[in-house]
C-alpha positions as CSV (number, residue, x, y, z in Angstrom):
1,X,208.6,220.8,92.6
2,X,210.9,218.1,92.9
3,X,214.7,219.7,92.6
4,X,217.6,217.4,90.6
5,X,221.2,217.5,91.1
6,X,223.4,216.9,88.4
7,X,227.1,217.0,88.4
8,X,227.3,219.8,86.1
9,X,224.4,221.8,88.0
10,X,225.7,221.4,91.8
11,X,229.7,222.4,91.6
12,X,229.2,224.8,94.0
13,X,225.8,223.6,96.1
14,X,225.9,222.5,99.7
15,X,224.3,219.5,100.2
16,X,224.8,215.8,101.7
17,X,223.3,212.5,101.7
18,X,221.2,211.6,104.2
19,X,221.9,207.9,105.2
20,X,219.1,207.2,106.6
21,X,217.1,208.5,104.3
22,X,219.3,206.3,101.4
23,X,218.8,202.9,103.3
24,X,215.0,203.6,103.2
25,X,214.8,204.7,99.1
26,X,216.8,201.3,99.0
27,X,214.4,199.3,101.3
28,X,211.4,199.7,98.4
29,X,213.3,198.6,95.6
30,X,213.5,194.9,96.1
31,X,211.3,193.4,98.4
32,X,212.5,190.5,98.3
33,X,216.3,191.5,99.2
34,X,215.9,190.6,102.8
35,X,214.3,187.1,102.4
36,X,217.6,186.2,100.2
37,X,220.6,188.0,102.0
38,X,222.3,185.8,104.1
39,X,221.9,186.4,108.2
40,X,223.9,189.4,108.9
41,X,226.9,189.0,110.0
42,X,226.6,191.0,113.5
43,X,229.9,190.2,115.4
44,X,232.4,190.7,112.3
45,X,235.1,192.5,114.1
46,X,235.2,194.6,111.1
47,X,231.0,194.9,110.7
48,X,230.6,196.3,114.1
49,X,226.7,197.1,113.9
50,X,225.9,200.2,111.4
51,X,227.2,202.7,109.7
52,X,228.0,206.3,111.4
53,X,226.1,207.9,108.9
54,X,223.2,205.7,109.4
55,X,223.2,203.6,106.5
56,X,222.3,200.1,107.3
57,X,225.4,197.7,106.3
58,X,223.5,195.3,104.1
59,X,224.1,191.5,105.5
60,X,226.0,190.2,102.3
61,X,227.4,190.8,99.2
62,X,226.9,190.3,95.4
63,X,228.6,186.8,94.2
64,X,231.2,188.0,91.7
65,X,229.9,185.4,88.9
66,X,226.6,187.1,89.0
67,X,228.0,190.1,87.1
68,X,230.8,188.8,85.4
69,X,233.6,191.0,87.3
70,X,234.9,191.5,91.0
71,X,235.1,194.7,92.7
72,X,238.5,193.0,94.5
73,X,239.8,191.9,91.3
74,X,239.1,195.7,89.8
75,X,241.2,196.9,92.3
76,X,244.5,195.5,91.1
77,X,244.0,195.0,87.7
78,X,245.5,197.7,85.4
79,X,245.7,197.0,81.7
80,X,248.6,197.8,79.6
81,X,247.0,197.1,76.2
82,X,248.6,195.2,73.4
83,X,252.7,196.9,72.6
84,X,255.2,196.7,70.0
85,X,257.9,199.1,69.6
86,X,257.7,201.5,66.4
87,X,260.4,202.6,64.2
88,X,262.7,204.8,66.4
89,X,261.4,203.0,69.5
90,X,258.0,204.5,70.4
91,X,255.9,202.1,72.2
92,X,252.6,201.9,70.8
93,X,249.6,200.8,73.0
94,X,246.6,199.2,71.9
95,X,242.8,198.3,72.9
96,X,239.8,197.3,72.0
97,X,236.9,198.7,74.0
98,X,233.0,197.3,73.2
99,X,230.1,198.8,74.4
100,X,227.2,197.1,74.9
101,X,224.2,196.9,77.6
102,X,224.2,194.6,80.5
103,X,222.4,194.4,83.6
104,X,224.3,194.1,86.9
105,X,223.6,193.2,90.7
106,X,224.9,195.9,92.5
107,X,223.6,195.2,96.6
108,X,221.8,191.8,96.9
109,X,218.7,191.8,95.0
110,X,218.6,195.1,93.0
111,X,219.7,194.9,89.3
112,X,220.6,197.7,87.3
113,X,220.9,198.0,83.3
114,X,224.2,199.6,82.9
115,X,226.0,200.4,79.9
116,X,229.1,199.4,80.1
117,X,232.4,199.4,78.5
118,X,233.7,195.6,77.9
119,X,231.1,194.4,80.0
120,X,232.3,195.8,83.5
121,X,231.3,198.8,85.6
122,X,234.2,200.6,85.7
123,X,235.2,200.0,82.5
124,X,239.1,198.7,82.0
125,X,241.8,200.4,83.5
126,X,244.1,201.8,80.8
127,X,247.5,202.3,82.0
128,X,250.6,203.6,79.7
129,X,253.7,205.5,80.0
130,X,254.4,209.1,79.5
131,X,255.1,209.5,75.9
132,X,253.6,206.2,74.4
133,X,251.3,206.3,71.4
134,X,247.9,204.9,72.2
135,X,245.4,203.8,69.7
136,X,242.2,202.6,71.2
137,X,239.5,200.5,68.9
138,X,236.0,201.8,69.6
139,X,232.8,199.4,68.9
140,X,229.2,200.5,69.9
141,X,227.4,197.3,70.3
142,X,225.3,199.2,72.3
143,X,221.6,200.6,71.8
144,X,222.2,204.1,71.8
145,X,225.0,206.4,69.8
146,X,228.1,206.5,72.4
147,X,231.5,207.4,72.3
148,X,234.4,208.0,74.9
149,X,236.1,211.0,76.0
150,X,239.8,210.9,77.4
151,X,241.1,213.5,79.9
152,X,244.3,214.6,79.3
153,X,246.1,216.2,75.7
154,X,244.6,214.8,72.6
155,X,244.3,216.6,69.2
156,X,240.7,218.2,69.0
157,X,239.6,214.9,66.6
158,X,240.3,212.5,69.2
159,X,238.3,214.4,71.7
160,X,235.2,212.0,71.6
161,X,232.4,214.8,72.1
162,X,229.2,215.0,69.6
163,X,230.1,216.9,66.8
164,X,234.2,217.0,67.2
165,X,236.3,215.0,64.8
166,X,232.9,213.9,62.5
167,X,235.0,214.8,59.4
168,X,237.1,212.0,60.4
169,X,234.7,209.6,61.6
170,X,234.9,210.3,64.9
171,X,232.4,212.6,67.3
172,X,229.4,210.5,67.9
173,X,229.9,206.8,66.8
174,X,226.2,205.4,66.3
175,X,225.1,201.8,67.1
176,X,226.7,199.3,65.2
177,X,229.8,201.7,63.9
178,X,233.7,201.5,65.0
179,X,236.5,204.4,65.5
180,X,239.9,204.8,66.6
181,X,241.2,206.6,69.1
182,X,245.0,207.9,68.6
183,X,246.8,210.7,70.8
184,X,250.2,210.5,72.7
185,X,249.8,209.5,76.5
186,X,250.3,213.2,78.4
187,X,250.6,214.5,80.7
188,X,251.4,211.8,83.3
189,X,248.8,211.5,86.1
190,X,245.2,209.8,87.1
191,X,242.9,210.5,84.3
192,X,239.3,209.9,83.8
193,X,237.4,208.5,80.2
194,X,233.6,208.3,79.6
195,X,230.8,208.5,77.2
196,X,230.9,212.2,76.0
197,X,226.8,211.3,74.1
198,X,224.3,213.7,75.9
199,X,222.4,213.6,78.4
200,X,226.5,213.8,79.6
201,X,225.5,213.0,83.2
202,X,222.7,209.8,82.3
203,X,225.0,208.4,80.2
204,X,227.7,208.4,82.9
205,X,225.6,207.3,85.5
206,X,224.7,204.3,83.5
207,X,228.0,202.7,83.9
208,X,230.1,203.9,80.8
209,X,233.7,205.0,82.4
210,X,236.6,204.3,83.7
211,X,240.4,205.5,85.1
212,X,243.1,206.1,82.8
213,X,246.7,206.2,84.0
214,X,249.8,208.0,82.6
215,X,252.7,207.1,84.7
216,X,255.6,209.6,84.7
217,X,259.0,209.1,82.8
218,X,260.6,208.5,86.0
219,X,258.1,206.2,87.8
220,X,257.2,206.3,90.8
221,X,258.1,204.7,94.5
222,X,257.1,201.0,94.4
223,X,253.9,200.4,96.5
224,X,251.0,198.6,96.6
225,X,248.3,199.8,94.0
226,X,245.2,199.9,94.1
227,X,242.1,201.6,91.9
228,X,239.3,203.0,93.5
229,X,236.3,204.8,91.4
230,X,233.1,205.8,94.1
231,X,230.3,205.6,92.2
232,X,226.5,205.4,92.5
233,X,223.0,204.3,90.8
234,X,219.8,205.3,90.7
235,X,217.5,201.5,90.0
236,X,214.4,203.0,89.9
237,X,214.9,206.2,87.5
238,X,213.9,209.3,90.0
239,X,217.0,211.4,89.2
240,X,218.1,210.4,93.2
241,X,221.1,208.3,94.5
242,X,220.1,205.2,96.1
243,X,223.3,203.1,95.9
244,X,226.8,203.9,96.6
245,X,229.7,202.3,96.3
246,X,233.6,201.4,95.6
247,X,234.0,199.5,92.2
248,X,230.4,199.2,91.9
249,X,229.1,196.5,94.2
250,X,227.5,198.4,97.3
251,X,229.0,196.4,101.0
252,X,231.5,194.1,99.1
253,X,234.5,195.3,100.8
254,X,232.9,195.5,103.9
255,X,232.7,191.3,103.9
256,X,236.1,191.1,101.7
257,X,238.2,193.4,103.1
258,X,241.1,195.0,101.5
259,X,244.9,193.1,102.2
260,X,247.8,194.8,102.6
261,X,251.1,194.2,104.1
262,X,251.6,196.2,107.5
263,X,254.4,198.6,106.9
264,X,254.3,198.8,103.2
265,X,253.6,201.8,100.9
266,X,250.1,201.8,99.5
267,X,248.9,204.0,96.9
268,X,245.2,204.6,96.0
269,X,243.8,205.9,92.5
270,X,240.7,207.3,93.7
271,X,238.3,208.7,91.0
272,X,234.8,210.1,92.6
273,X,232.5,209.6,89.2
274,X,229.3,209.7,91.3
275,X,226.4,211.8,89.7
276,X,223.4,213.4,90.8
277,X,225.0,214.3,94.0
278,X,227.0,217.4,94.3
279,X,229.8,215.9,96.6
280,X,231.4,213.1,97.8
281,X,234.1,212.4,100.2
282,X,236.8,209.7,101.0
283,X,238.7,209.1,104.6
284,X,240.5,206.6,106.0
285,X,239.5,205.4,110.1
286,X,243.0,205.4,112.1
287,X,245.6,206.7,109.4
288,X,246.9,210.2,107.5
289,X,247.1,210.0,103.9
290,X,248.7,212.2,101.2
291,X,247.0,213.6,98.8
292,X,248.7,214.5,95.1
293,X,245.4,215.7,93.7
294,X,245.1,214.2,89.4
295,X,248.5,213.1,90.1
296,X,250.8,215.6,88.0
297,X,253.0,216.5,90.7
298,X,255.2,214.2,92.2
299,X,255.1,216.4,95.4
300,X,252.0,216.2,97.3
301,X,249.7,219.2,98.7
302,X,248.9,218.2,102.2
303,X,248.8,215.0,104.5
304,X,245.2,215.2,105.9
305,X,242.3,212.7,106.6
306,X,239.2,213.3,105.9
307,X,238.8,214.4,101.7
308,X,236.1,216.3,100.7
309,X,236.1,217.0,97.1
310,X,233.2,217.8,94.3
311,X,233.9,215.8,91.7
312,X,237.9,215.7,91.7
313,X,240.2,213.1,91.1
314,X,242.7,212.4,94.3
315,X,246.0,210.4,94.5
316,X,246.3,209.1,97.9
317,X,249.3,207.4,99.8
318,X,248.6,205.4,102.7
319,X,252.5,204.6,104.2
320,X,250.8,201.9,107.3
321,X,247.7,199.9,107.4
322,X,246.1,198.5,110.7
323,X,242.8,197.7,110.6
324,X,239.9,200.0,109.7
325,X,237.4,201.6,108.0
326,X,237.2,203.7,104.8
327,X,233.8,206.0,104.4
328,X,231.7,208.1,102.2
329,X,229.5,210.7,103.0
330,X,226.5,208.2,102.6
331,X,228.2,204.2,103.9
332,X,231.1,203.0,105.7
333,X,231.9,201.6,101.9
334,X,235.7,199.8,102.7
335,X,237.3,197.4,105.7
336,X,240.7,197.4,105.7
337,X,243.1,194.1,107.4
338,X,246.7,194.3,107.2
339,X,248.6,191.2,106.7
């Protein structure tokens, strides 16, 4: 009998990926996926042959257009919502978040139907400042009841799980109904949001989440930022991983590498949302990193390099960039050319 991971069943299970075995789930879902990729690209100084876990490195990538977002674009773009200043001075911060269905490329030739929030997989990146009042418009334009679920402090209405905060409208919002989210941004760090419906863990790995940012009252050293959620999908429905990737598209940064100025501070928000696997790691080729795990401390824990975490949420400053690789348990899922 077949045996499934969830993320809520495998916390504390041993197991891996086997890259090999990946690449040849992914090999019988299109057919047609080698007839249409582009000639690899076998003497990219920064696509040296194959992965070191054995997953083959694809030979292109998905044209942004295709799914209406870039995974490059995702990385940098942090959304403040709509502000005004209350009575007394608050700042209130506002959104409006939509889900609906949508089908995505995610590796050249393999579509998936997500569910997505504002059309993207990850969904925006909220960003506010400790202490701001956040109001976020729900609409389910979906085909099945959703809602979303902020990490953090939030009164007990606001909480977006089934059967929490009904007596206000809130809980489960069905297809074709609205709510409002309201709570105060706390405590400052790298937070996570996603559909709370059940099954929890098919409705995540459908597409519907994304990183939510408190930054702390006294900000933080300037640096580049970037966003990073690893994620995966399963196309053909087995309850087993056969795409990974950063910001969705599986091999994009591979053949659009990651700039950065030489020299200059670079912070990552890394968010591991993969499901149906019970771990997943991050490290960078050539380079130490700290790590300030969720981001509520301003001190960090430990400069290391490789990061193996079960579902956490990692903070990770990278002070000098050369070039190199980022990888995963299952791909080589990154390049990396400083400037």
């Amino acid at each position: 009998m077949r045996r499934s991971f969830t993320r809520r069943r495998a916390l504390g299970a041993a197991a891996a990926v086997a890259g090999s075995g990946v690449a040849a789930r992914l090999s019988h879902l299109s057919s047609t996926t080698a007839e249409a990729a582009a000639p690899p690209h076998q003497h990219h100084p920064l696509v040296p042959g194959s992965s070191h876990a054995g997953f083959g490195q694809g030979s292109t990538t998905v044209d942004p257009e295709v799914n209406g977002f870039d995974p490059s674009e995702i990385m940098r773009d942090f959304d403040w919502g709509k502000t005004r200043r209350l009575a007394g001075g608050r700042m209130l911060r506002e959104w409006d978040l939509v889900a609906y269905d949508k089908q995505i490329e995610i590796v050249p030739g393999v579509k998936f139907s997500a569910w997505t929030y504002n059309g993207r997989v990850p969904g925006p990146t909220l960003r506010a400042d400790a202490g701001d009042l956040l109001r976020i418009h729900f609409t389910n334009a979906g085909t099945h009841p959703h809602t979303i679920h902020f990490h953090g402090i939030h009164p007990a209405a606001m909480d977006g799980t089934p059967g929490i905060g009904e007596d206000v409208g809130g809980g489960l919002i069905d297809v074709g109904e609205k709510f409002t989210y309201e709570f105060e941004a706390q405590p400052f760090g790298l937070h996570l949001y996603h559909c709370h419906a059940s099954p929890l863990a098919g409705h995540i790995a459908k597409g519907l989440y994304g990183m939510f940012i408190v930054d702390p009252p006294q900000g933080r050293p300037h640096a580049d930022e970037l966003v990073m959620v690893q994620n995966a999908f399963d196309p053909n429905f087995n309850e087993d991983n056969e795409v990974y990737a950063v910001n969705t598209v599986a091999f994009h940064f591979m053949y659009r590498p990651v700039r950065v100025k030489r020299g200059e501070l670079v912070r990552i928000y890394l968010v591991n949302i993969v499901e149906l696997d019970p771990i997943n790691s991050f490290h960078v080729h050539g380079n130490f990193f700290h790590r300030f795990p969720t981001v509520t401390s301003l001190s960090p824990n430990a400069l290391n390099t490789p990061a193996l975490d079960s579902k956490s949420v990692l903070s990770i400053w990278l002070p000098r960039i050369t070039t190199l690789r980022t990888s995963s348990t299952s791909t080589d899922c990154a390049a990396w050319a400083s400037q």
